[in-house]
C-alpha positions as CSV (number, residue, x, y, z in Angstrom):
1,X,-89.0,-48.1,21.1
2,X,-90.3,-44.6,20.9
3,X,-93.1,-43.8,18.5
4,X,-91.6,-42.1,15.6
5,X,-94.3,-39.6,15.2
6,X,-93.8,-38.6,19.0
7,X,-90.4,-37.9,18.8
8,X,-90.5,-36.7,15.3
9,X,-92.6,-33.7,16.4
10,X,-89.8,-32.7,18.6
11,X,-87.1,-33.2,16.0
12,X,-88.5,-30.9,13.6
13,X,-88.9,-28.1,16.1
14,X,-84.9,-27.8,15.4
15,X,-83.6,-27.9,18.4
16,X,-79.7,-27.3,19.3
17,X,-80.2,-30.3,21.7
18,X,-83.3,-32.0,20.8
19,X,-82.1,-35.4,23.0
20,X,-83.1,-33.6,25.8
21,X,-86.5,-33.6,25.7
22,X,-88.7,-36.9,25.5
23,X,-92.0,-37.0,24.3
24,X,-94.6,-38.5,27.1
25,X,-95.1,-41.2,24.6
26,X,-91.3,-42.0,25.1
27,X,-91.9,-42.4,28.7
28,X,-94.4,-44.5,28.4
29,X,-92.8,-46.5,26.1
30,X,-90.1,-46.8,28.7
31,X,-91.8,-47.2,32.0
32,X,-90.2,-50.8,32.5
33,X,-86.8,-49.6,31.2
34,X,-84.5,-50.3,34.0
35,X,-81.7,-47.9,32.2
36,X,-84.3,-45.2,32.8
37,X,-85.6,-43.3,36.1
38,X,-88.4,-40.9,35.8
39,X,-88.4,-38.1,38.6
40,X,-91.2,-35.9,39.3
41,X,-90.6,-32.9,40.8
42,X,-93.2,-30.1,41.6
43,X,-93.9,-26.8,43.4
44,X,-96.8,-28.6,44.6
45,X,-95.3,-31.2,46.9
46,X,-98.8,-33.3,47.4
47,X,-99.2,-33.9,43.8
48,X,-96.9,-37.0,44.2
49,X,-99.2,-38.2,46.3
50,X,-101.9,-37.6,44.8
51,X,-100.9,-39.8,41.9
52,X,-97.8,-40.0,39.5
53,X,-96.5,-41.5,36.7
54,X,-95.6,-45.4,37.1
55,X,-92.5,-45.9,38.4
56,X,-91.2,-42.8,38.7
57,X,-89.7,-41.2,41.8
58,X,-89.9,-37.7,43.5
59,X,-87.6,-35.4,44.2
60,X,-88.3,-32.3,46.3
61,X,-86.7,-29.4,45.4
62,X,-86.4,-27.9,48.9
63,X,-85.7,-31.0,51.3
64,X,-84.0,-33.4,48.6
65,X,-81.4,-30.5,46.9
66,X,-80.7,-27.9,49.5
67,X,-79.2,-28.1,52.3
68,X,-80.6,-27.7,55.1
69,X,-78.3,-25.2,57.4
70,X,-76.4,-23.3,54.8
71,X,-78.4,-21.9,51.8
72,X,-76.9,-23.9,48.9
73,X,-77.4,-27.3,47.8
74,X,-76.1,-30.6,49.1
75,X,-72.7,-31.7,49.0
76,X,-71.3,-34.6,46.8
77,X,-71.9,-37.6,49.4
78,X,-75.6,-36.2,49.5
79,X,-75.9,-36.1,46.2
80,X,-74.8,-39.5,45.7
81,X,-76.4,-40.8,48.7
82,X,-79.6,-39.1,47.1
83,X,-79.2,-40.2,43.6
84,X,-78.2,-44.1,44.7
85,X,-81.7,-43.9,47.6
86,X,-83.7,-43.1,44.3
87,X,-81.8,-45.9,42.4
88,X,-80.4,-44.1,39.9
89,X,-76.8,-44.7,38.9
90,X,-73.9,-42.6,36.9
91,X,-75.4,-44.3,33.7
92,X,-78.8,-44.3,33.8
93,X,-81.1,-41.7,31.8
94,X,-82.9,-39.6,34.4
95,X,-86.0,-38.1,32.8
96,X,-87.5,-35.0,34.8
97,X,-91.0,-34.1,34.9
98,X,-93.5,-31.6,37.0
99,X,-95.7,-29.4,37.7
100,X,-96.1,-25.8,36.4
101,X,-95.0,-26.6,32.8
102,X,-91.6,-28.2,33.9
103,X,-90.3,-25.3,36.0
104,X,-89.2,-27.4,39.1
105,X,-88.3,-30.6,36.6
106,X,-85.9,-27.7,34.9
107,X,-84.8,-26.7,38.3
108,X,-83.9,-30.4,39.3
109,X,-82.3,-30.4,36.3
110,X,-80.4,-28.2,36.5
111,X,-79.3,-29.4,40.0
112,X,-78.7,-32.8,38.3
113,X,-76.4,-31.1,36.1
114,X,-74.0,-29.1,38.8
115,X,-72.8,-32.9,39.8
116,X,-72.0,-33.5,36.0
117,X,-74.9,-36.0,35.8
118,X,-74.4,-37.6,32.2
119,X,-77.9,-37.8,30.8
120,X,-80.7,-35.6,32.3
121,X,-83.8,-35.1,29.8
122,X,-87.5,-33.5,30.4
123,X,-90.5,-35.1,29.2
124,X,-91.8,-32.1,27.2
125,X,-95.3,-31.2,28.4
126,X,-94.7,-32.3,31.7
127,X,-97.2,-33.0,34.4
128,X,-100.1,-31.1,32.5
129,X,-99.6,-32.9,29.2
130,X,-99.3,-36.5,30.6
131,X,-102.7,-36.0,32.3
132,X,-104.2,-34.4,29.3
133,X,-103.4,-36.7,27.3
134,X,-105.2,-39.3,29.8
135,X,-102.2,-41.6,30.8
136,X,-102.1,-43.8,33.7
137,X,-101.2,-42.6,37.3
138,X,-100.7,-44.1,40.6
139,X,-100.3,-43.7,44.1
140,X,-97.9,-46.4,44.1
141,X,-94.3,-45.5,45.7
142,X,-91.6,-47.8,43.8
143,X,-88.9,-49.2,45.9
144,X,-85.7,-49.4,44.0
145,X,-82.4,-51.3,45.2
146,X,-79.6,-48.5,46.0
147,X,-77.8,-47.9,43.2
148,X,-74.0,-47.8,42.8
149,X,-73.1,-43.9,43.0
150,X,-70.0,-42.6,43.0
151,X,-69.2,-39.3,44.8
152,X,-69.1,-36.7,41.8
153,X,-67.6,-33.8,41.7
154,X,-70.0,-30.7,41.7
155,X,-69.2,-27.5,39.3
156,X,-70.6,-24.7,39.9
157,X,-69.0,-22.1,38.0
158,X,-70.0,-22.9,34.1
159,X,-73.6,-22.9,35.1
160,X,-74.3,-20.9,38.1
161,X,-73.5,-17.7,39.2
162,X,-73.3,-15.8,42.4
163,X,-73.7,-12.4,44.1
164,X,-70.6,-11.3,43.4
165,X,-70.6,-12.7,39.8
166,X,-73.9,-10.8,38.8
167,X,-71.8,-7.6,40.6
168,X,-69.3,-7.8,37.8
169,X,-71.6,-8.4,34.9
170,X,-73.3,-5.1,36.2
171,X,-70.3,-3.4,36.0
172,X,-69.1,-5.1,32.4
173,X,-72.4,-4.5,31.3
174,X,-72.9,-7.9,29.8
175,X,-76.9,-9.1,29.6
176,X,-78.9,-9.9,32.3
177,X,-82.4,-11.7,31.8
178,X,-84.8,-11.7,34.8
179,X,-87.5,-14.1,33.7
180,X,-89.9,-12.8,36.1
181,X,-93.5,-11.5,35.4
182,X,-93.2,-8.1,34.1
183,X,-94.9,-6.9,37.3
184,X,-92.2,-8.1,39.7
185,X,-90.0,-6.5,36.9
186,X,-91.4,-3.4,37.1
187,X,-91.5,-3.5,41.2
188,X,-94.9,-3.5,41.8
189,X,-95.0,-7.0,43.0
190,X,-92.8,-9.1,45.1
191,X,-93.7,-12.3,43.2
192,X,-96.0,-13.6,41.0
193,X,-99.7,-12.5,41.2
194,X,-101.6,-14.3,43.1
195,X,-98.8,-15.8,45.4
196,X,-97.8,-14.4,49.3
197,X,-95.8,-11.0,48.6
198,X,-92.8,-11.8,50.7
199,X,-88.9,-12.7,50.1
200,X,-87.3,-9.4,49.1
201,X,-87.9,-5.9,50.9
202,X,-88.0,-4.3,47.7
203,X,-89.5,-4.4,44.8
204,X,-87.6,-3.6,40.8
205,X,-85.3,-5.1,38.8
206,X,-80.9,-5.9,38.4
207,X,-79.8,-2.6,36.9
208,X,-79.6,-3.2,33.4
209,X,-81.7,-6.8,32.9
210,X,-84.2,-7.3,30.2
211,X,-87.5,-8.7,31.1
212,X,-88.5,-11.9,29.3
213,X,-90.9,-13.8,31.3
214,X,-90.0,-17.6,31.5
215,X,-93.5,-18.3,30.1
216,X,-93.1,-16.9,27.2
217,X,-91.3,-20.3,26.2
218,X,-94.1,-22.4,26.5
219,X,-97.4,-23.2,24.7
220,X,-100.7,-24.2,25.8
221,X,-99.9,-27.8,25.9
222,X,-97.2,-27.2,28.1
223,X,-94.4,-27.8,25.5
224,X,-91.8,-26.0,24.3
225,X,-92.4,-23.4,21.6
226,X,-90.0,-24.7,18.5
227,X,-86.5,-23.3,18.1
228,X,-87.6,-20.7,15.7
229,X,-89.9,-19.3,17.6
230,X,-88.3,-19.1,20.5
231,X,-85.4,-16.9,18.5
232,X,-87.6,-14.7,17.7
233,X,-88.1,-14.0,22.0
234,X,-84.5,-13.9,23.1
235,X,-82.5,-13.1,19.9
236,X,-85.1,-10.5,17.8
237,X,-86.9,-9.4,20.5
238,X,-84.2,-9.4,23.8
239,X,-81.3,-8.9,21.9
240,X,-79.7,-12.0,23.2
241,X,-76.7,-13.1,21.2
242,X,-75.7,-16.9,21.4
243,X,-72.2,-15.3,22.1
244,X,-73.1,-13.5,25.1
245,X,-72.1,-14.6,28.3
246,X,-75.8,-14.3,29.8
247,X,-77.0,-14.8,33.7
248,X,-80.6,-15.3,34.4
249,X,-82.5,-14.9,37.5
250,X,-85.8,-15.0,39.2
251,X,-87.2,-14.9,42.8
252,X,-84.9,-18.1,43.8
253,X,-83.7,-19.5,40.9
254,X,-86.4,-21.7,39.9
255,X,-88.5,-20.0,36.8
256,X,-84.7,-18.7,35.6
257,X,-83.7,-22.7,35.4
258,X,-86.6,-22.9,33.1
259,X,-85.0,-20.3,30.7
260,X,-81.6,-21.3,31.8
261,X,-82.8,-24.9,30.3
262,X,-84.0,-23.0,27.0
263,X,-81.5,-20.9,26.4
264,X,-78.7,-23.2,26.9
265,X,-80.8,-27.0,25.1
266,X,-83.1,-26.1,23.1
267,X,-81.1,-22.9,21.4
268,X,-77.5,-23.8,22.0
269,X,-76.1,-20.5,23.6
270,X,-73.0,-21.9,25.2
271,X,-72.7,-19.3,27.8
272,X,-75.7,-19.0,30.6
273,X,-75.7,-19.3,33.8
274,X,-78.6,-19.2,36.7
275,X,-78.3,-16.7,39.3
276,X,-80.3,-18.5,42.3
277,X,-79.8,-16.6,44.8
278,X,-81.8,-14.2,42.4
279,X,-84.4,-11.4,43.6
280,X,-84.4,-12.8,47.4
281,X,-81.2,-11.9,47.5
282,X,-80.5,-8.8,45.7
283,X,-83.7,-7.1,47.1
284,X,-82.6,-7.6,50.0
285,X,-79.2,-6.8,49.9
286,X,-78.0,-3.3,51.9
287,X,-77.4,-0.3,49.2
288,X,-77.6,-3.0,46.2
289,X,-78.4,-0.3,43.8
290,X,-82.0,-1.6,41.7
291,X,-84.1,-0.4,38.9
292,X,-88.0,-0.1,38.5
C-alpha cells in the first residue's frame, strides 16, 4: 500500500487527474505487484542498461513504437504483440518512467494511449527523482511470460493531429502551442541548444502558435509544478482556455507529449491534441508559410 504522505503530496497539488501520476514511493511499494508493469523509456537508450528500476521493462521510443518503413507508429497486431512480449495485459497498470524529466515516458504514454490502453500513469519525478532519492537499480532484464493481448483498436483522431489538421486550425485560427525552446521558436535554432542542428530546413515557428516551453511544467525535482501553478503558464499567461480545441507540437512530437500530458491530466482541458509530425515536418514542407 502506498505511503500516504507520498501520494498525499500529489493530491493536494489539485490535479484534474491526479491518478495519473504515482509517487516513486508507490512504485516501490509495488515492485512485486504482478497487476503492475513499470516501463522505462528514455532519449538516452543506454540508460536501461546502465541500470533501472527492478522489474521494470523498456520500451524504445523509435524501434519499439514506430514503424519502421512508413513514418507512423505500429499497427494493432504490433502493438499487441509489443505489449503481450513485455507482459503486460489489457488490465494491468502500466506505469511510465524516464529520462529527461518524463518527456519520452509522456511520449510512450501517449502512444499507450492511441490503442485505448486503460490505465497508463507516470511516476512523477521520473528517472532523476528515483536516483536522487537513492533507490535501488539493476542491470537485471526481467523475463515475463507473454501476456494475453487482444488486438486493440488504435484512435488517432481525439488525440493526435496531422498536417492537414494543423492546416485548418491555421486557417480557423484556433491556438497552437509549440513547446519548444524559445530559440527554436524564434528560428534561430533548429533544435534545442546544445543538440545537432538538423531535421527541418528552416528555422521559425506555426503561424500563429504561442511559445510555452515544455519545461516550464517542471520543477527541479523533476515533478510536476501543482495545478495552480501551472494555470497561471497556459491559462494567465498563454491565454489557453480549457475550452479550446488546442494542438501542440515540437521537433517530432516528443517534448509536445509532455505538455500534451499536462494539459490534458494534470489540468483537465478536454480538447488537445499532439501534432508529431511537428517542426520536422512543417519546416520542411514546400511553401508552408512560417513565422519568426
Amino acid at each position: 500500500m502506498a505511503r500516504p504522505a507520498e501520494e498525499a503530496v500529489i493530491a493536494q497539488k489539485g490535479y484534474a487527474v491526479p491518478e495519473a501520476l504515482v509517487s516513486t514511493e508507490w512504485v516501490a511499494q509495488h515492485l512485486e505487484d504482478p497487476s503492475v508493469r513499470v516501463v522505462e523509456s528514455d532519449e538516452d537508450v543506454l540508460l536501461y542498461d546502465m541500470g533501472h528500476i527492478p522489474g521494470a521493462v523498456k520500451i524504445d521510443w523509435h524501434t519499439d513504437l514506430q514503424d519502421p518503413v512508413v513514418r507512423d507508429y505500429i499497427d494493432p497486431q504490433r502493438f499487441a504483440a509489443l505489449a503481450s512480449s513485455r507482459g503486460i495485459s489489457r488490465d494491468t497498470t502500466v506505469v511510465f518512467y524516464g529520462d529527461k524529466n518524463n518527456w519520452w515516458a509522456c511520449y510512450a504514454f501517449w502512444a499507450f494511449k492511441l490503442f485505448g490502453h486503460p490505465d497508463c500513469r507516470i511516476m512523477d519525478g521520473g528517472r532523476k527523482k528515483w536516483e536522487a532519492e537513492g533507490r535501488p537499480m539493476t542491470r537485471d532484464v526481467p523475463s515475463y511470460a507473454p501476456a494475453s493481448y487482444p488486438v486493440p483498436r488504435r484512435e488517432d483522431a481525439p488525440i493526435r493531429a496531422f498536417r492537414q489538421d494543423v492546416e485548418a486550425h491555421v486557417r480557423a485560427g484556433r491556438p497552437l502551442v509549440d513547446v519548444r525552446s524559445p530559440q527554436e521558436y524564434r528560428g534561430e535554432l533548429l533544435h534545442m541548444p546544445d543538440y545537432p542542428q538538423e531535421g527541418a530546413l528552416r528555422g521559425g515557428h506555426i503561424p500563429g502558435a504561442r511559445n510555452v516551453p515544455w519545461v516550464m511544467a517542471i520543477q527541479e525535482d523533476g515533478t510536476f509544478k501543482p495545478a495552480d501553478a501551472l494555470r497561471a503558464i497556459y491559462q494567465e499567461q498563454a491565454g489557453l482556455s480549457p475550452q479550446d480545441d488546442i494542438v501542440a507540437y515540437c521537433r517530432i512530437g516528443e517534448r509536445s507529449a509532455h505538455t500534451w500530458f499536462v494539459l490534458t491530466y494534470l489540468l483537465g482541458y478536454p480538447r488537445v491534441r499532439n501534432y508529431d509530425g511537428s517542426w520536422t515536418e512543417w519546416g520542411n514542407l514546400v511553401r508552408a508559410p512560417i513565422e519568426r
